[in-house]
C-alpha positions in Angstrom: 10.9 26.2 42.3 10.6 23.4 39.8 9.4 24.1 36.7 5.9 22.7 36.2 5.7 19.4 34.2 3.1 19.6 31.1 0.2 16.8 31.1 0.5 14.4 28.7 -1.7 14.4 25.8 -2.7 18.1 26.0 -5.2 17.8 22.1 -7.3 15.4 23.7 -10.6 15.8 25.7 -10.2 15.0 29.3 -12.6 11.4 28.7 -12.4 8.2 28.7 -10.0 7.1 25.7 -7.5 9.6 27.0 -7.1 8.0 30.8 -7.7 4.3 29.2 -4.5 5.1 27.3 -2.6 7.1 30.3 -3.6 4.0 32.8 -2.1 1.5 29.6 1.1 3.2 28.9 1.2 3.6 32.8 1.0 0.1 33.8 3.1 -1.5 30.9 6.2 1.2 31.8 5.9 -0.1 35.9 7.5 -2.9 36.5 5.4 -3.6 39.6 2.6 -4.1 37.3 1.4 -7.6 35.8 1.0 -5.6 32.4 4.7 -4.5 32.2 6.2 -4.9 28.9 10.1 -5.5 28.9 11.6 -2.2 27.2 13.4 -4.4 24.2 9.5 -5.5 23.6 8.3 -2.6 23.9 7.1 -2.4 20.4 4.4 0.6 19.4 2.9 0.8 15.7 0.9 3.0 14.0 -0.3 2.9 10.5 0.2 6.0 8.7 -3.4 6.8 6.2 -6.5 7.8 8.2 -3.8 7.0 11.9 -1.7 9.4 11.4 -2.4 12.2 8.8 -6.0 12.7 6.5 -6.3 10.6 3.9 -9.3 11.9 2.4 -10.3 12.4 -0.4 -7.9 10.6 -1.6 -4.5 8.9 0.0 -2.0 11.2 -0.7 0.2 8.9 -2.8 -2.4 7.9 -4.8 -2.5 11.8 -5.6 1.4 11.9 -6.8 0.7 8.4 -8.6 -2.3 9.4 -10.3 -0.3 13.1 -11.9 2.6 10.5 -12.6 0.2 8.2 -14.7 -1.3 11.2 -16.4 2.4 12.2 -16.7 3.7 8.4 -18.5 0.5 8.6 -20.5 1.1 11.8 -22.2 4.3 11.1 -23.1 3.5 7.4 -24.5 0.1 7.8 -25.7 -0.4 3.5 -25.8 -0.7 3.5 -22.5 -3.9 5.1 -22.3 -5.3 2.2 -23.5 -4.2 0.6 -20.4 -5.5 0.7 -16.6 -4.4 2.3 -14.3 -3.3 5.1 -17.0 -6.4 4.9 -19.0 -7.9 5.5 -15.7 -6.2 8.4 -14.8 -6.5 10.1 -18.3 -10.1 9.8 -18.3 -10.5 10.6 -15.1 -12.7 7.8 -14.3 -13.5 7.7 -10.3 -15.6 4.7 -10.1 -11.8 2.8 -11.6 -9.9 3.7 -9.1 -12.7 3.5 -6.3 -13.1 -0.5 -6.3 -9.5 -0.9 -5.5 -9.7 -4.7 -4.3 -10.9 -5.6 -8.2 -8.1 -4.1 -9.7 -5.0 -4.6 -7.0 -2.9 -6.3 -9.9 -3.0 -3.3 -12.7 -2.4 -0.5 -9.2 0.7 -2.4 -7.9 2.2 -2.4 -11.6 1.1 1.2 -12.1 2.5 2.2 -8.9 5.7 -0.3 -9.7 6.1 1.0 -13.1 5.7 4.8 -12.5 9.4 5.5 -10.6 11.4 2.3 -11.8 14.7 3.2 -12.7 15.3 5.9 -10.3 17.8 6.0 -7.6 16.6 6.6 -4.4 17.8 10.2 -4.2 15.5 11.3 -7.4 12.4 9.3 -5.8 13.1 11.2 -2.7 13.3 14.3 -4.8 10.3 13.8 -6.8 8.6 13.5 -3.5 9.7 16.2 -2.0 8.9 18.0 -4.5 5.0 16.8 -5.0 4.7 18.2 -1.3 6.1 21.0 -2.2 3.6 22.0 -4.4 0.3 19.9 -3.3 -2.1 21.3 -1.7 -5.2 19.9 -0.2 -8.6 20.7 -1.8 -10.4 21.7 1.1 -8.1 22.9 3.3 -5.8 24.6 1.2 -3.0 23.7 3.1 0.4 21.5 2.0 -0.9 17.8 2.2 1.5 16.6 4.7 0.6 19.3 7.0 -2.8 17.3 7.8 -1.3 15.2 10.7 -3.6 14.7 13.6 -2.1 16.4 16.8 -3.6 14.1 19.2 -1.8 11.2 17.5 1.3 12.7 17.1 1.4 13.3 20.4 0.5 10.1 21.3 3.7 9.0 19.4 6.4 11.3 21.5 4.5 9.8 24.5 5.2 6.6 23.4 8.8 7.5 22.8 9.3 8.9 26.0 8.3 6.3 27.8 10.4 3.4 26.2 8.8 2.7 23.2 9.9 1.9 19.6 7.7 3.5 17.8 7.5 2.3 13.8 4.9 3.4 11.4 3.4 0.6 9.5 2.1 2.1 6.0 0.3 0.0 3.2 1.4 2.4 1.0 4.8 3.3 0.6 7.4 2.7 2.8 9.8 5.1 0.9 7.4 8.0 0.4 6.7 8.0 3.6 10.3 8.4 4.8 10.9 11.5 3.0 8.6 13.2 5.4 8.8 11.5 8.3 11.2 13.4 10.6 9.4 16.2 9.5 6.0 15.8 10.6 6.1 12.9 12.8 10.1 13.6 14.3 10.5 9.8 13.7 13.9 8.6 11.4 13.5 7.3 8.1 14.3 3.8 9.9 11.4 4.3 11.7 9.1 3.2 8.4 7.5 0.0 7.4 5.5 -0.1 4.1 5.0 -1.5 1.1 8.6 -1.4 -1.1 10.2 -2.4 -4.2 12.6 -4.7 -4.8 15.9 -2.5 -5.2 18.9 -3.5 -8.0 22.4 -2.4 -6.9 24.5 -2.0 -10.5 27.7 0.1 -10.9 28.0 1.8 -7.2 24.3 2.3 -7.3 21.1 1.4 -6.1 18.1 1.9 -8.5 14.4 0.9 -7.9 12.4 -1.6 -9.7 8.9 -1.9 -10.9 8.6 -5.5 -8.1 7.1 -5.1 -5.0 9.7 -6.1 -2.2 7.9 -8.9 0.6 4.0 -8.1 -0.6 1.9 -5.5 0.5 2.2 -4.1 3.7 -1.5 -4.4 4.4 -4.1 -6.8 6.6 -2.0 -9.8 7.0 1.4 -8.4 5.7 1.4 -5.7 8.8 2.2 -8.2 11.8 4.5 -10.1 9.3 6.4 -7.0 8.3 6.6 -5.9 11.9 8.2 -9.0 13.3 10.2 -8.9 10.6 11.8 -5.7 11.2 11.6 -5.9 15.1 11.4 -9.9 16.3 8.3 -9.2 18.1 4.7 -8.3 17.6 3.7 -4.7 19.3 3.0 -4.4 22.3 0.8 -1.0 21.2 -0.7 -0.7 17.9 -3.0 2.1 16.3 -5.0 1.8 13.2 -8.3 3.4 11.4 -9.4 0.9 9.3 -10.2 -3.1 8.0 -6.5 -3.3 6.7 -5.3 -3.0 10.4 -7.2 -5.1 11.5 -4.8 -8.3 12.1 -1.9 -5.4 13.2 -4.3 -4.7 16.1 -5.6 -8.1 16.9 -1.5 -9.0 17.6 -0.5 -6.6 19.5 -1.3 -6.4 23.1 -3.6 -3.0 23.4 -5.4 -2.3 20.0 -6.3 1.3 19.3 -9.1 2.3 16.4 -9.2 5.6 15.5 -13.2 7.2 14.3 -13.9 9.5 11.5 -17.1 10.6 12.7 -16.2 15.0 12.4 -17.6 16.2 9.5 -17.0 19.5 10.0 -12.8 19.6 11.2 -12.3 16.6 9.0 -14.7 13.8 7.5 -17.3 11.6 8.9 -16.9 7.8 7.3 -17.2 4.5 8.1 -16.3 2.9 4.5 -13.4 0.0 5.0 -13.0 0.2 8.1 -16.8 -1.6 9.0 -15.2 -5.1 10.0 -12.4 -3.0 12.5 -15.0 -1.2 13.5 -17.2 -4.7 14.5 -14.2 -6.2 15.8 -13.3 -3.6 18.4 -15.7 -4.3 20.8 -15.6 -8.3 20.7 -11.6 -7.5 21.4 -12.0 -4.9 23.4 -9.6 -2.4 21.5 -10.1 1.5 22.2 -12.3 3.3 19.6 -10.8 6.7 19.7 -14.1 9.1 18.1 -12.2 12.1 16.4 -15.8 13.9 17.0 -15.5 13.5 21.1 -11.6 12.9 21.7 -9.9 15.3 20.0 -10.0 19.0 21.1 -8.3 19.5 18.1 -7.7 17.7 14.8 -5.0 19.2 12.5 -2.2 21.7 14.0 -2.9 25.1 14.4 -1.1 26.5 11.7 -3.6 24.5 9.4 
């Protein structure tokens, strides 16, 4: 007797969202069908913050950044008369919370606060803020908070053909050192927002300038032809900064934060996506109604 074969997708309700995305993966794998996507185009994306793990209360690198700033500040004390370090010493929320007025001071924080390390001591320095973060409400390690029914929507993917890249507007680096990890995707497998990196005497060391621009709204299809030579054929997102990732690709799903009691019920920056979906018919995934479960079960 043949062992029995386990259904696909086995943390999400039995609805609607679930078969839409069986019946697309379905008919862009058969090559009978007029939706079939050539395997060497077969290009899935998935942004990483509110996609792929929680990113509330706050993204998770803007967590290591903001103990790094307090970190520089405290150990040059004219800093704190500048943002984003007078910011962070202070404490002041309302700062950091209108990110699109300060964009400028963040990317030269975030620039600033590892320059001059090699890769290997960023990767340690990570690895090490995971080691000992833990999430204020769920009092678990922070990248434990992946969403099952995404994750296993990425080994579908892979299964069936698909590259599958993560497309991250924060960094592409940080990312990486997790990666395999939680998501079993290679460190090659991450797109994001970089710096520039400076090769001197056998080694490579990271600088405080952005690499390409942001990895964000218009810079996600950019980034992703740039990596692959096409635009995906599958992409997920959750919110406004995706929105030009999913209106290239050829099926666009929008994940919902609308489950306040396993995760968080919001709308914030991701209104336009959110508009959008149904003039473009992407698939609005509700976290309340699609997922029988959120987080693993070890969370």
């Amino acid at each position: 007797m043949s062992a029995l074969i386990p259904a696909p997708l086995p943390s999400w309700t039995g609805g609607a969202a679930k078969q839409r995305i069986l019946a697309v993966v379905d008919a862009m794998t058969d090559p009978t069908s007029p939706s079939f996507v050539e395997e060497r185009r077969r290009i899935a994306t998935f942004d990483n913050d509110g996609t792929l793990w929680c990113e509330k209360p706050a993204y998770v690198q803007f967590m290591l950044l903001l103990n790094r700033w307090q970190q520089m500040a405290a150990e040059d004390p004219s800093r704190r008369e500048t943002q984003p370090y007078k910011a962070a010493v202070e404490g002041d929320r309302a700062w950091f919370a209108d990110v699109y007025a300060h964009v400028a001071d963040l990317l030269q924080g975030a620039g600033d606060a590892y320059a001059g390390l090699t890769p290997d001591e960023f990767d340690a320095a990570v690895a090490d803020f995971f080691d000992r973060a833990n999430h204020p409400r769920f009092g678990v390690p922070l990248h434990h908070l992946t969403y099952t029914p995404m994750v296993e929507l990425v080994h579908l993917l892979r299964g069936r053909g698909f590259k599958v890249l993560i497309t991250t507007g924060g960094g592409r680096d940080f990312v990486r050192v997790v990666s395999e990890e939680i998501y079993g995707l290679p460190r090659e497998a991450i797109i994001g927002s970089s710096p520039t990196l400076e090769y001197r005497d056998g080694t490579l060391y990271r600088t405080a300038q952005l690499s390409g621009g942001i990895d964000d709204g218009p810079g996600k299809p950019v980034h992703i032809y740039e990596r692959t030579g096409y635009v995906p054929a599958f992409a997920a997102g959750n919110a406004d900064g995706d929105i030009q990732m999913l209106e290239s690709a050829r099926f666009g799903l929008l994940v919902h934060h609308d489950d306040d009691v396993r995760e968080y019920a919001y709308d914030t920056g991701s209104e336009n996506a959110l508009s959008q979906a149904g003039r473009d018919d992407w698939l609005v995934v509700s976290m309340k109604d699609d997922f029988a479960q959120v987080f693993p079960p070890d969370t």
